[in-house]
mmCIF file of the C-alpha atoms, coordinates in Angstrom:
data_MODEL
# 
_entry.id   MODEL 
# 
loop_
_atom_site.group_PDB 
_atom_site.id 
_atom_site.type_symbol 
_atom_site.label_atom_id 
_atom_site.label_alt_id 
_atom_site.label_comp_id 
_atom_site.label_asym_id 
_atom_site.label_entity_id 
_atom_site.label_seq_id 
_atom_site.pdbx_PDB_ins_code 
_atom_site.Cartn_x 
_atom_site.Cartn_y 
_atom_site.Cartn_z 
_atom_site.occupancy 
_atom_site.B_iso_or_equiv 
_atom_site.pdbx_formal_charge 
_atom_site.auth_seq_id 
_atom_site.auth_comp_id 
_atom_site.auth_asym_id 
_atom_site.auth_atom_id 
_atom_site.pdbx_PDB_model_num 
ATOM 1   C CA . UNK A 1 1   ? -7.232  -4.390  -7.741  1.00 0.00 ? 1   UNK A CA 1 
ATOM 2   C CA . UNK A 1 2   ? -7.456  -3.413  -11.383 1.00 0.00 ? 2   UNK A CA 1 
ATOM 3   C CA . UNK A 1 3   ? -5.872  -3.233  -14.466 1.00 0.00 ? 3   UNK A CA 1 
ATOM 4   C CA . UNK A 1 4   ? -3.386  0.680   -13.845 1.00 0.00 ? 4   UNK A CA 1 
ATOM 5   C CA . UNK A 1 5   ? -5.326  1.208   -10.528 1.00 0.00 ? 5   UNK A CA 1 
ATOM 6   C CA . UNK A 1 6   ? -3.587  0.930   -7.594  1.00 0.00 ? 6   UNK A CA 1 
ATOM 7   C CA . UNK A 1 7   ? -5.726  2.170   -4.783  1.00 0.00 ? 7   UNK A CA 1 
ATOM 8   C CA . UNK A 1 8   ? -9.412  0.547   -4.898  1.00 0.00 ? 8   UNK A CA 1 
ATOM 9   C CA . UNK A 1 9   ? -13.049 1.440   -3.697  1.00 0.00 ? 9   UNK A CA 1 
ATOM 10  C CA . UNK A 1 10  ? -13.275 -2.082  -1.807  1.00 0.00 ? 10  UNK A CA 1 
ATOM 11  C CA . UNK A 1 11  ? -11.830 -1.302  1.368   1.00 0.00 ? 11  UNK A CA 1 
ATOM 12  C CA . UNK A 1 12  ? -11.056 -2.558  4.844   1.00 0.00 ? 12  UNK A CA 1 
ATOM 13  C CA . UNK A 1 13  ? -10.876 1.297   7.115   1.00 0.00 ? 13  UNK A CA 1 
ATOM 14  C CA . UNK A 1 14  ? -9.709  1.340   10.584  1.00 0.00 ? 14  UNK A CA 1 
ATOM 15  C CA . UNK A 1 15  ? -12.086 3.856   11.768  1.00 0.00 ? 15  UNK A CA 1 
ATOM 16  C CA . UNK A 1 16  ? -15.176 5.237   9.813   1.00 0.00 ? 16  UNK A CA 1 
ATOM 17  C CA . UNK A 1 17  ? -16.304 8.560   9.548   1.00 0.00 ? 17  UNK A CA 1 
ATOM 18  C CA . UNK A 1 18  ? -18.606 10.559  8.208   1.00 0.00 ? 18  UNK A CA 1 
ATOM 19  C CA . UNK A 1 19  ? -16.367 12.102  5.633   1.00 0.00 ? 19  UNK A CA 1 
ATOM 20  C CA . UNK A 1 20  ? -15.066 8.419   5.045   1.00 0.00 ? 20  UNK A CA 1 
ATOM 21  C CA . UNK A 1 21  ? -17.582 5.782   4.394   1.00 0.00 ? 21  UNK A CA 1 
ATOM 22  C CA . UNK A 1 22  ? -16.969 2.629   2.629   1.00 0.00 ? 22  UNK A CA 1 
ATOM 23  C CA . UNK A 1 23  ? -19.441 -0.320  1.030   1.00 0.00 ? 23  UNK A CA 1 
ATOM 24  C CA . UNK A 1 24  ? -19.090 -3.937  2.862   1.00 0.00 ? 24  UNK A CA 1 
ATOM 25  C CA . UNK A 1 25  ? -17.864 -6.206  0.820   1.00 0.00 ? 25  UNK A CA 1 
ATOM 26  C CA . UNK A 1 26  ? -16.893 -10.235 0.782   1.00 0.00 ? 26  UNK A CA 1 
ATOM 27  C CA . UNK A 1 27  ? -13.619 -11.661 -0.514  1.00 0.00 ? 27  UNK A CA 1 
ATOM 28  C CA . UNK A 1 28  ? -14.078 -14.269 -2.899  1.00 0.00 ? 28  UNK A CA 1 
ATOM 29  C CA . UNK A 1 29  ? -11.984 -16.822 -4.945  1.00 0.00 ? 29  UNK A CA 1 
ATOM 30  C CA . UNK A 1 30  ? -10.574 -15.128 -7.856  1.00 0.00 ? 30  UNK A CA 1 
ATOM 31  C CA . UNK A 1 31  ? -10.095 -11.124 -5.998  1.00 0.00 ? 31  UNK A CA 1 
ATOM 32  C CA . UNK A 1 32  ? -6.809  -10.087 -5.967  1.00 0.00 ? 32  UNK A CA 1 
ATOM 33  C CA . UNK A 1 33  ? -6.222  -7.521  -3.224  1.00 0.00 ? 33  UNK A CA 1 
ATOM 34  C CA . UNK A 1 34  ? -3.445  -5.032  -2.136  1.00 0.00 ? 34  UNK A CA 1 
ATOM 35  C CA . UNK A 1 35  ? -3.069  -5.222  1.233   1.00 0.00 ? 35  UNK A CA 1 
ATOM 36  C CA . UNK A 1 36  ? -1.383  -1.784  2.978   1.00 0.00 ? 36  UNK A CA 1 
ATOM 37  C CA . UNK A 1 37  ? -1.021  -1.953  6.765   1.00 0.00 ? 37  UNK A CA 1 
ATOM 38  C CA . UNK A 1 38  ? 0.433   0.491   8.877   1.00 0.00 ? 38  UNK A CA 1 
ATOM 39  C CA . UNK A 1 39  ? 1.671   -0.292  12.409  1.00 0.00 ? 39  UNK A CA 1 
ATOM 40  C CA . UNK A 1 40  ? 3.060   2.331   15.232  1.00 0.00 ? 40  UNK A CA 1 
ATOM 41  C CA . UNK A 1 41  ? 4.370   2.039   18.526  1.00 0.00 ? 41  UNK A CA 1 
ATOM 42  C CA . UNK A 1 42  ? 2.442   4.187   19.976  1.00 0.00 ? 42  UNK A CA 1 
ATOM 43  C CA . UNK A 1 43  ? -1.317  5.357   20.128  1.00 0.00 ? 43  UNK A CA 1 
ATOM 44  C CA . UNK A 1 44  ? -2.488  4.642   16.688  1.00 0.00 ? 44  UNK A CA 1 
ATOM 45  C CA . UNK A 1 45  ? -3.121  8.035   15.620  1.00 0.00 ? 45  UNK A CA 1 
ATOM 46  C CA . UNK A 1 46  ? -0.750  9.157   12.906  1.00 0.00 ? 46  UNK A CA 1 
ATOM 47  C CA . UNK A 1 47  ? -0.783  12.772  10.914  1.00 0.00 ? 47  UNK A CA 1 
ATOM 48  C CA . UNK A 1 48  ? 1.300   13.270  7.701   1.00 0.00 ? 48  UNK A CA 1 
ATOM 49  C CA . UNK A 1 49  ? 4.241   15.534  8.196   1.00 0.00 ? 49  UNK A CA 1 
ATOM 50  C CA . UNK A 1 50  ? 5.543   17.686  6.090   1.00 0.00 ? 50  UNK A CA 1 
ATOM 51  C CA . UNK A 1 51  ? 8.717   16.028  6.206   1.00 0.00 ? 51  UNK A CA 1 
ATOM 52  C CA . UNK A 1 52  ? 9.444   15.835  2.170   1.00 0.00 ? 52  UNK A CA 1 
ATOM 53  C CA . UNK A 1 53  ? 8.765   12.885  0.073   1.00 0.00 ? 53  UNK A CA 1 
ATOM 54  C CA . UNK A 1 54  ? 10.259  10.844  -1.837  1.00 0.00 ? 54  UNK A CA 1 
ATOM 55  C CA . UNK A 1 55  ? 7.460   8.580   -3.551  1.00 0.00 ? 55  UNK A CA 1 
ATOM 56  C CA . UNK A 1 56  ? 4.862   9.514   -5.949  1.00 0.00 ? 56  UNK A CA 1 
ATOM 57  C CA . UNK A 1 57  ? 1.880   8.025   -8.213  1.00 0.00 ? 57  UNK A CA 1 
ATOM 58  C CA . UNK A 1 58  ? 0.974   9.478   -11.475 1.00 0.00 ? 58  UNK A CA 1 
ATOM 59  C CA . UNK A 1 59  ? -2.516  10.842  -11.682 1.00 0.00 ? 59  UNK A CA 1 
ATOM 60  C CA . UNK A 1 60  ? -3.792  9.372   -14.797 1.00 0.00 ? 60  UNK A CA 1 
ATOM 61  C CA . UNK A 1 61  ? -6.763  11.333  -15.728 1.00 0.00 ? 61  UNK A CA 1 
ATOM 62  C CA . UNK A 1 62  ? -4.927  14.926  -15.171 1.00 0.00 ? 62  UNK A CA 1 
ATOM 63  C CA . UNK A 1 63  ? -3.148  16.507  -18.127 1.00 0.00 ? 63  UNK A CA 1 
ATOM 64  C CA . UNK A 1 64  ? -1.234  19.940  -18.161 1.00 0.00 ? 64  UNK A CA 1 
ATOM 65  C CA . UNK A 1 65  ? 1.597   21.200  -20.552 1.00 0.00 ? 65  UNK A CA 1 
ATOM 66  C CA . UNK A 1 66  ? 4.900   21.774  -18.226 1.00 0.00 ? 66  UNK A CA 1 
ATOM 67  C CA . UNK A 1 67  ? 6.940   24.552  -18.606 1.00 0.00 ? 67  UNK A CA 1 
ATOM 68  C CA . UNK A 1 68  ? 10.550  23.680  -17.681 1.00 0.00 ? 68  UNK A CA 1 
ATOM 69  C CA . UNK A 1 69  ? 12.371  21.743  -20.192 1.00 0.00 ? 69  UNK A CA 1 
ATOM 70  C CA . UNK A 1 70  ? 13.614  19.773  -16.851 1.00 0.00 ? 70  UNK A CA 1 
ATOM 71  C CA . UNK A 1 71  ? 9.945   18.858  -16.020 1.00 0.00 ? 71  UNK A CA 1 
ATOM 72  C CA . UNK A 1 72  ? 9.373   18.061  -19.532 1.00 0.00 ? 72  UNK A CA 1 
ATOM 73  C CA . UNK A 1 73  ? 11.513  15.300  -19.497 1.00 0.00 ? 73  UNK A CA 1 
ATOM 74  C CA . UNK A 1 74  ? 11.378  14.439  -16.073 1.00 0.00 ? 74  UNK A CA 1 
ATOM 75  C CA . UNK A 1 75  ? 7.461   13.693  -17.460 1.00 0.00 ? 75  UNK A CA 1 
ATOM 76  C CA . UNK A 1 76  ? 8.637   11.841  -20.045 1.00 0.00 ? 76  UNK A CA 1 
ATOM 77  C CA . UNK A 1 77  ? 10.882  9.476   -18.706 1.00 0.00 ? 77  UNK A CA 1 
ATOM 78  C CA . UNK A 1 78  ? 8.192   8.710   -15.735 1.00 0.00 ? 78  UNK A CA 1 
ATOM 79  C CA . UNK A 1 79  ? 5.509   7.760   -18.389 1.00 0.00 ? 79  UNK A CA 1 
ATOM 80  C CA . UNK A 1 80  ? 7.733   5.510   -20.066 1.00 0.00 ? 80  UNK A CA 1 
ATOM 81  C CA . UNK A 1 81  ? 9.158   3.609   -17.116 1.00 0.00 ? 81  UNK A CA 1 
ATOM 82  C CA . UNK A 1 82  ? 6.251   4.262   -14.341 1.00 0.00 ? 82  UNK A CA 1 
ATOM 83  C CA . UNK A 1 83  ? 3.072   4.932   -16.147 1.00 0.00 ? 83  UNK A CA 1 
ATOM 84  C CA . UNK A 1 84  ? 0.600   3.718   -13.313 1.00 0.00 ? 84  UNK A CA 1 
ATOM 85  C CA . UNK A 1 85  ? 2.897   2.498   -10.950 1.00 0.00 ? 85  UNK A CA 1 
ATOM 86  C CA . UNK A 1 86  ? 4.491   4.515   -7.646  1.00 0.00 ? 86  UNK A CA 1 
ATOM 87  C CA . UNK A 1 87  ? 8.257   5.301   -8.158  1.00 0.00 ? 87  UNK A CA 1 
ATOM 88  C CA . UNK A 1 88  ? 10.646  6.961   -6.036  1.00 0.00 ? 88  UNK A CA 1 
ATOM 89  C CA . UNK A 1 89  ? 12.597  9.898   -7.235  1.00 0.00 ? 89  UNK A CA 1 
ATOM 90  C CA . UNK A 1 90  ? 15.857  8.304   -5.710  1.00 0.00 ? 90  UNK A CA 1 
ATOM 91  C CA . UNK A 1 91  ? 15.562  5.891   -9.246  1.00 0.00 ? 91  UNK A CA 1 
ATOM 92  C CA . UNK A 1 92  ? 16.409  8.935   -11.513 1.00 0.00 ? 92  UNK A CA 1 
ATOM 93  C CA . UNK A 1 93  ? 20.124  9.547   -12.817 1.00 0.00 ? 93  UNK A CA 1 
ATOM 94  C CA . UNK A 1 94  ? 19.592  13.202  -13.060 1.00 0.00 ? 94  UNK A CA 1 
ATOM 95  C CA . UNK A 1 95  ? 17.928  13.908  -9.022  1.00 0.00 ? 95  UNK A CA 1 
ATOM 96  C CA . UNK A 1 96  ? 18.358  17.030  -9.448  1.00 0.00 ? 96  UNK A CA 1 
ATOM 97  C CA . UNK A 1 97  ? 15.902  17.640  -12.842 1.00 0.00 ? 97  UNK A CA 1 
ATOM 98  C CA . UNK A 1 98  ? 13.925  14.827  -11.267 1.00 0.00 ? 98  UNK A CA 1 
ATOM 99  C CA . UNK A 1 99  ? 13.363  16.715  -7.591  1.00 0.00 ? 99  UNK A CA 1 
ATOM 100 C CA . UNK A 1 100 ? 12.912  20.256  -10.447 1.00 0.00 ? 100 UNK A CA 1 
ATOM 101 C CA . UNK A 1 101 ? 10.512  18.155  -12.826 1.00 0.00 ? 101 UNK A CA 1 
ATOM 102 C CA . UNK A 1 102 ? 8.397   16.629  -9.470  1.00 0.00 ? 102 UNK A CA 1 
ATOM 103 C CA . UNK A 1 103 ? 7.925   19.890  -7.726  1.00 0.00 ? 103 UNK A CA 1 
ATOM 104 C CA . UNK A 1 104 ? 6.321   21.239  -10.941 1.00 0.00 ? 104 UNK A CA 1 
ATOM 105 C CA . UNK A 1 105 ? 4.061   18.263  -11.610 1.00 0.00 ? 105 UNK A CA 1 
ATOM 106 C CA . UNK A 1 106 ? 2.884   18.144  -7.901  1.00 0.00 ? 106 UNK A CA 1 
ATOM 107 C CA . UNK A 1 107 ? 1.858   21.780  -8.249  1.00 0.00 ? 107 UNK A CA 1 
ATOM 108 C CA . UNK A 1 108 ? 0.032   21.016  -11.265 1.00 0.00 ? 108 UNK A CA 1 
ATOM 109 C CA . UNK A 1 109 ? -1.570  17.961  -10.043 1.00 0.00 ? 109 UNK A CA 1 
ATOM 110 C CA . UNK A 1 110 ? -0.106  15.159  -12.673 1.00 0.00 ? 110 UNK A CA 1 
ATOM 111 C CA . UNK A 1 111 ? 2.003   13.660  -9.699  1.00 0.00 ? 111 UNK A CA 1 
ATOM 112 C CA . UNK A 1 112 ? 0.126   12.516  -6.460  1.00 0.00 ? 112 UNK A CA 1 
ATOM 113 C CA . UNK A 1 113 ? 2.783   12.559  -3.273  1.00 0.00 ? 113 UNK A CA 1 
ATOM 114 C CA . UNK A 1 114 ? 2.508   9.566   -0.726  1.00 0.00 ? 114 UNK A CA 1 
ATOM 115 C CA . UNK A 1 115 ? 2.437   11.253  2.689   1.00 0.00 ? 115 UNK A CA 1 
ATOM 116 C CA . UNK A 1 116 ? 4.845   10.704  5.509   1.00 0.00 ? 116 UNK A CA 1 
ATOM 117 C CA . UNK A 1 117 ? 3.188   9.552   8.667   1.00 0.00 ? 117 UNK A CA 1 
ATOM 118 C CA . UNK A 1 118 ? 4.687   10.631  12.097  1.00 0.00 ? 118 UNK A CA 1 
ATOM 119 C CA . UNK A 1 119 ? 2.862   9.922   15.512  1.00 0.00 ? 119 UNK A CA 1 
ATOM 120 C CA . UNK A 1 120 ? 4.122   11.441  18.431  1.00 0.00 ? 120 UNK A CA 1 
ATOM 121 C CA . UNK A 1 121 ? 7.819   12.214  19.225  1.00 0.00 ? 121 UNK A CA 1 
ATOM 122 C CA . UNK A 1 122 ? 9.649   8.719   20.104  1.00 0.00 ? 122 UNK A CA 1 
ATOM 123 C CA . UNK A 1 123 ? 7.113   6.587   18.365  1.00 0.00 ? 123 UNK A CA 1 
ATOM 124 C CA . UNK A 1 124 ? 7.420   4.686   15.665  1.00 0.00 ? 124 UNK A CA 1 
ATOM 125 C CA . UNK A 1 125 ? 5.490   4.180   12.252  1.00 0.00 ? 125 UNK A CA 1 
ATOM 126 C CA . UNK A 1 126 ? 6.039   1.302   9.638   1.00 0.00 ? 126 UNK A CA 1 
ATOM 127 C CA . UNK A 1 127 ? 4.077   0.339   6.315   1.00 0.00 ? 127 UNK A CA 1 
ATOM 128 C CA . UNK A 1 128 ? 3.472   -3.083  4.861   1.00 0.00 ? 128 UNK A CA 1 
ATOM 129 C CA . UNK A 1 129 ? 2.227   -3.633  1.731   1.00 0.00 ? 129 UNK A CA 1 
ATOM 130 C CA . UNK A 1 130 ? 1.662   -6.717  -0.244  1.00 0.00 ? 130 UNK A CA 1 
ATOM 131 C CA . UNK A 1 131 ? -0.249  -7.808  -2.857  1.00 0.00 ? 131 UNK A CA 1 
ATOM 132 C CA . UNK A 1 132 ? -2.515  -11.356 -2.063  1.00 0.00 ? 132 UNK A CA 1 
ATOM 133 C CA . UNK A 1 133 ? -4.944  -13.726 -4.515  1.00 0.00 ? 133 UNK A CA 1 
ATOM 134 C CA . UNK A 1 134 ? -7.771  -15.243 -2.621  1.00 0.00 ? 134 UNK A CA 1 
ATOM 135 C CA . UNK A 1 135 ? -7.844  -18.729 -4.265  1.00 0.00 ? 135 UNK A CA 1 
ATOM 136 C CA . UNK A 1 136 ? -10.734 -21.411 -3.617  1.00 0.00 ? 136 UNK A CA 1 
ATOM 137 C CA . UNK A 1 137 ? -9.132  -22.937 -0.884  1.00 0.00 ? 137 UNK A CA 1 
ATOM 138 C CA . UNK A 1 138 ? -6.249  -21.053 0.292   1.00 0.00 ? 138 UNK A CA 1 
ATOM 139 C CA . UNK A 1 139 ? -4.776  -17.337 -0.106  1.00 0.00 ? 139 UNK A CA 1 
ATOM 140 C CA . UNK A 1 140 ? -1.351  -16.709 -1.724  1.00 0.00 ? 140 UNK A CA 1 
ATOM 141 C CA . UNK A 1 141 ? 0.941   -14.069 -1.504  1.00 0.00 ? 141 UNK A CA 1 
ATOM 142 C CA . UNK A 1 142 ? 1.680   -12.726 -4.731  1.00 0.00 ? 142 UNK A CA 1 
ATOM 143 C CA . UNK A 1 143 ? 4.398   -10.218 -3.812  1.00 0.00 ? 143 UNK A CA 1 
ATOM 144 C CA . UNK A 1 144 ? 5.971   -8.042  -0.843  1.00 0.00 ? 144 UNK A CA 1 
ATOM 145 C CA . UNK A 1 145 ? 5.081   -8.887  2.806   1.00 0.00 ? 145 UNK A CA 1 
ATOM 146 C CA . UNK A 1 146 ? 6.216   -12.257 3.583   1.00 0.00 ? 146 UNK A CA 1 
ATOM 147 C CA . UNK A 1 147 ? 7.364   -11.513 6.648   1.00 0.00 ? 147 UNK A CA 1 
ATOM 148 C CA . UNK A 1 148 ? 4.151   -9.783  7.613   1.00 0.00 ? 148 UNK A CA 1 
ATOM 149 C CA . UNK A 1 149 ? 2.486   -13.079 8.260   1.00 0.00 ? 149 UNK A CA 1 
ATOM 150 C CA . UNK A 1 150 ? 4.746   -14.748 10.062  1.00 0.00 ? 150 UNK A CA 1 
ATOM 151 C CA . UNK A 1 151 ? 3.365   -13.892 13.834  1.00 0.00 ? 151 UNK A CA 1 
ATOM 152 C CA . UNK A 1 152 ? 6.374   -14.482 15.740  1.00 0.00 ? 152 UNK A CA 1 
ATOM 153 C CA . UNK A 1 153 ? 8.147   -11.174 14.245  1.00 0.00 ? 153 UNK A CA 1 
ATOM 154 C CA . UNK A 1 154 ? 5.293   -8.633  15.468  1.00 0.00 ? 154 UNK A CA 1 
ATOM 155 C CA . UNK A 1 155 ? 4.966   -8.029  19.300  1.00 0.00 ? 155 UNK A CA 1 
ATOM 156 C CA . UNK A 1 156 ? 2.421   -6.212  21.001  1.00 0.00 ? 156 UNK A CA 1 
ATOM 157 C CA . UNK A 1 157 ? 1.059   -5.508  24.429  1.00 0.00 ? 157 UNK A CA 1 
ATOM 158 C CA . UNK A 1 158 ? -2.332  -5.183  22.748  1.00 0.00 ? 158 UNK A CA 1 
ATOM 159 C CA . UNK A 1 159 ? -4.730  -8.130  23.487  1.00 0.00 ? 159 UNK A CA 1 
ATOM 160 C CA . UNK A 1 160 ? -7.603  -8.912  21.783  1.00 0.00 ? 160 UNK A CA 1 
ATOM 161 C CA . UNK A 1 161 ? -10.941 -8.902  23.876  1.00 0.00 ? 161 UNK A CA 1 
ATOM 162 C CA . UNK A 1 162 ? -12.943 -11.542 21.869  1.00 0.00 ? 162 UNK A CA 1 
ATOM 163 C CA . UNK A 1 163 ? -11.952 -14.719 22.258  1.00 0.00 ? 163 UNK A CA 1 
ATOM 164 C CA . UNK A 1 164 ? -13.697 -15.885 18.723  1.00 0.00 ? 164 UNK A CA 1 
ATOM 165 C CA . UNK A 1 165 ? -11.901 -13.367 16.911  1.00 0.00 ? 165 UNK A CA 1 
ATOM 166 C CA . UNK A 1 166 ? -8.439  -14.170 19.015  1.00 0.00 ? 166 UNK A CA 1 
ATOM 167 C CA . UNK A 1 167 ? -9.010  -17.991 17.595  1.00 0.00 ? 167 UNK A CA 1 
ATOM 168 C CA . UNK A 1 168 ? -9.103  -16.536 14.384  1.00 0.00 ? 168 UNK A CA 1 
ATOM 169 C CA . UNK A 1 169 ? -6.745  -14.571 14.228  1.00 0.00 ? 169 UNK A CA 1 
ATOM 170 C CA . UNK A 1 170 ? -4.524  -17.408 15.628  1.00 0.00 ? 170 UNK A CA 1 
ATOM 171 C CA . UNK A 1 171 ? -5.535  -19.946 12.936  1.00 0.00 ? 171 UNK A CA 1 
ATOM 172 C CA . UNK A 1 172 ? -3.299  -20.437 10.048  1.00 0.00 ? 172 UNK A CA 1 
ATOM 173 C CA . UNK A 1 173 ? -4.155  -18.388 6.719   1.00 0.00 ? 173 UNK A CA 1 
ATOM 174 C CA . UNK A 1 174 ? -3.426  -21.368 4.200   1.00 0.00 ? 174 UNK A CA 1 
ATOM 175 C CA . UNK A 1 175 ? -5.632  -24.403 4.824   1.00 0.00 ? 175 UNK A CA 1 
ATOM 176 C CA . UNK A 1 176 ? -2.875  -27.518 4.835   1.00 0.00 ? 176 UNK A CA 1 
ATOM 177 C CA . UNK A 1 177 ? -5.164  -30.080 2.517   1.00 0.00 ? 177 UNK A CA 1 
ATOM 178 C CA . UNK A 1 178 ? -4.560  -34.134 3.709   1.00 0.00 ? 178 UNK A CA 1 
ATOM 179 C CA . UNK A 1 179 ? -2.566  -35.738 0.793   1.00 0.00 ? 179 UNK A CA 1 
ATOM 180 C CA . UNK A 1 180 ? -4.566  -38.674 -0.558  1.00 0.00 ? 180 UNK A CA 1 
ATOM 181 C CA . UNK A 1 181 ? -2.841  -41.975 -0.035  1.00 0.00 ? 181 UNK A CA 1 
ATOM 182 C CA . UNK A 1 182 ? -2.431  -43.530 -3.514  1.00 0.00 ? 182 UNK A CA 1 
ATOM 183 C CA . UNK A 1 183 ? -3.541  -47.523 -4.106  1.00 0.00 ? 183 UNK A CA 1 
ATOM 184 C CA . UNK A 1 184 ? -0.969  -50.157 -5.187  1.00 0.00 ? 184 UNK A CA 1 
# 
């Protein structure tokens, strides 16, 4: 992660394509990634929905003079308060000149929507996120997702095939160092 950037070029994908390639990488002491997992109960294979929104990112680079007086200050409130982060619309006293002030900065590209992911009907689709520091010796969570690495709350019928990578996966994230006994 950087400095107003939310969404990096270092990536872990699911499933490459061509249209989406991405450079391997290593994690190293010091990287501070933002860790966004989605989990469904079905198949795996969500599709955004056009099921309305209620988070959105400001584009940083884009610039466009609004029309509405609404939108106008909708702008200006979300560059004072959320200037590079996402926000959610529900935040706003006015909702109404918010939901007036979004629709007009969607259509001229300052605002970015996060989609709404749907699998098929019955199924289920969730979203962790959480920030993490890789440190020399152990990783930390810096924010959001505690409960994502505790094990026992996630249950699957899904097995994994390898048993090196099932050993992994099963080992503990943070190292648990030996304390030094002290001499008297």
């Amino acid at each position: 992660m950087k400095k107003h950037l939310v969404d990096g070029n270092e990536v872990i994908i699911n499933k490459e394509t061509p249209e989406q390639r991405v450079e391997d990488w290593e994690f190293a002491p010091g990287d501070i990634i933002g860790l966004d997992v989605y989990v469904s109960s079905g198949e795996g294979l969500t599709r955004e929905v056009d099921f309305r929104t209620t988070v959105y990112k400001r584009e940083m680079d884009a610039q466009y003079n609004l029309k509405s007086k609404s939108a106008r200050s909708f702008f200006h409130i979300v560059n004072e308060k959320y200037p590079t982060l996402p926000f959610s619309i529900r935040g706003f006293e006015d909702l109404t000149g918010a939901k007036i002030g979004v629709k007009e900065c969607v259509s001229h590209d300052l605002m970015m929507p996060y989609p709404v992911l749907s699998e098929k009907a019955g199924e289920i689709v969730a979203q962790f996120k959480c920030t993490i520091a890789v440190q020399p010796k152990s990783v930390a969570i810096l924010c959001g997702g505690r409960d994502l690495v505790n094990k026992d709350g996630l249950k699957t019928d899904k097995k994994v095939g390898n048993a090196e990578l099932a050993g992994l996966i099963a080992s503990d994230l943070w190292k648990k160092e030996e304390k030094k006994k002290e001499k008297k």
